[in-house]
C-alpha positions in Angstrom: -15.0 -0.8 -9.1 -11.3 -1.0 -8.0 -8.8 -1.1 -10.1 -7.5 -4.9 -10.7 -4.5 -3.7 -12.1 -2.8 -1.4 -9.4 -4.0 -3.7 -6.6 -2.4 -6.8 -8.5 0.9 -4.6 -8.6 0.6 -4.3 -4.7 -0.1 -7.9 -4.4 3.3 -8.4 -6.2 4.8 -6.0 -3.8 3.4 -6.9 -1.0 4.4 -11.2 -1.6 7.9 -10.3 -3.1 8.7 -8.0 0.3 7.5 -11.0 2.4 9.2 -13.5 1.0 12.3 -11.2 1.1 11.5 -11.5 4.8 10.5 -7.9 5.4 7.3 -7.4 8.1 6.0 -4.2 9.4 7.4 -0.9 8.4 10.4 -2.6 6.3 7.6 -4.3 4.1 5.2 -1.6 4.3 7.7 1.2 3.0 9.1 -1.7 0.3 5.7 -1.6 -1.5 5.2 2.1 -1.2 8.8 1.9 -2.7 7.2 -0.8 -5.6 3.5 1.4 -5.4 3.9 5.1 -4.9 0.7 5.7 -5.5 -0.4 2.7 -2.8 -3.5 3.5 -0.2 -4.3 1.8 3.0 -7.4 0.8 1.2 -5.4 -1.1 -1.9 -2.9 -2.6 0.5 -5.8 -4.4 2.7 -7.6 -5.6 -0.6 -3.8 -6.8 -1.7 -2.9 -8.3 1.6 -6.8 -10.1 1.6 -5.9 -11.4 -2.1 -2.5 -13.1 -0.9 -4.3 -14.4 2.3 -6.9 -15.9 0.0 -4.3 -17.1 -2.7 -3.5 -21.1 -2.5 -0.2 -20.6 -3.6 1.2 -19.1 -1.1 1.5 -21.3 1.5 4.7 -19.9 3.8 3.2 -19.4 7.3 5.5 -16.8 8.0 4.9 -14.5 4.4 1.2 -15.3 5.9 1.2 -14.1 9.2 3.6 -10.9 8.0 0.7 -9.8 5.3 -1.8 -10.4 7.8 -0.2 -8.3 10.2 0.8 -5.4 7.8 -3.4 -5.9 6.8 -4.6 -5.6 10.1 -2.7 -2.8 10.5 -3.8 -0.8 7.2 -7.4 -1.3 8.1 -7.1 0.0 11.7 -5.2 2.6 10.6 -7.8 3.9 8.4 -5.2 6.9 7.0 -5.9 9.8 5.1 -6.0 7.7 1.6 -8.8 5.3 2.8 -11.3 7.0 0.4 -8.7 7.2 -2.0 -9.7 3.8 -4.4 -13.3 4.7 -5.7 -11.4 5.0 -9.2 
């Protein structure tokens, strides 16, 4: 089972950057910044929590996490594998 803890602190990240109006790399290195320790894999299940979460209703924080999801998931990196903690 993932842990809830580090992908709530990407979550954070992730809605903070986008509502500082970062998208693509700026946002993307802002929660590596926030995460160090982020994978591709935490940062879709992050970006799926926000997409899911009712209180974020900003179309444009949206569409940027969706993006910066899509994105991770395609990509598919080195650190997919990486959160079977």
């Amino acid at each position: 089972m993932p842990n809830k803890k580090k992908i709530r602190k990407v979550y954070d990240a992730l809605i903070e950057g986008a509502y500082l109006g970062l998208s693509d790399k700026e946002l993307h290195d802002y929660v590596f910044e926030q995460c160090p320790k982020a994978s591709s894999k935490r940062i879709v299940r992050a970006s799926l929590l926000a997409l899911s979460d009712p209180h974020v209703q900003d179309r444009n924080v949206l569409n940027v996490i969706y993006a910066l999801a899509i994105k991770h998931r395609l990509d598919g990196g080195p650190d997919s594998d990486e959160d079977e903690e």
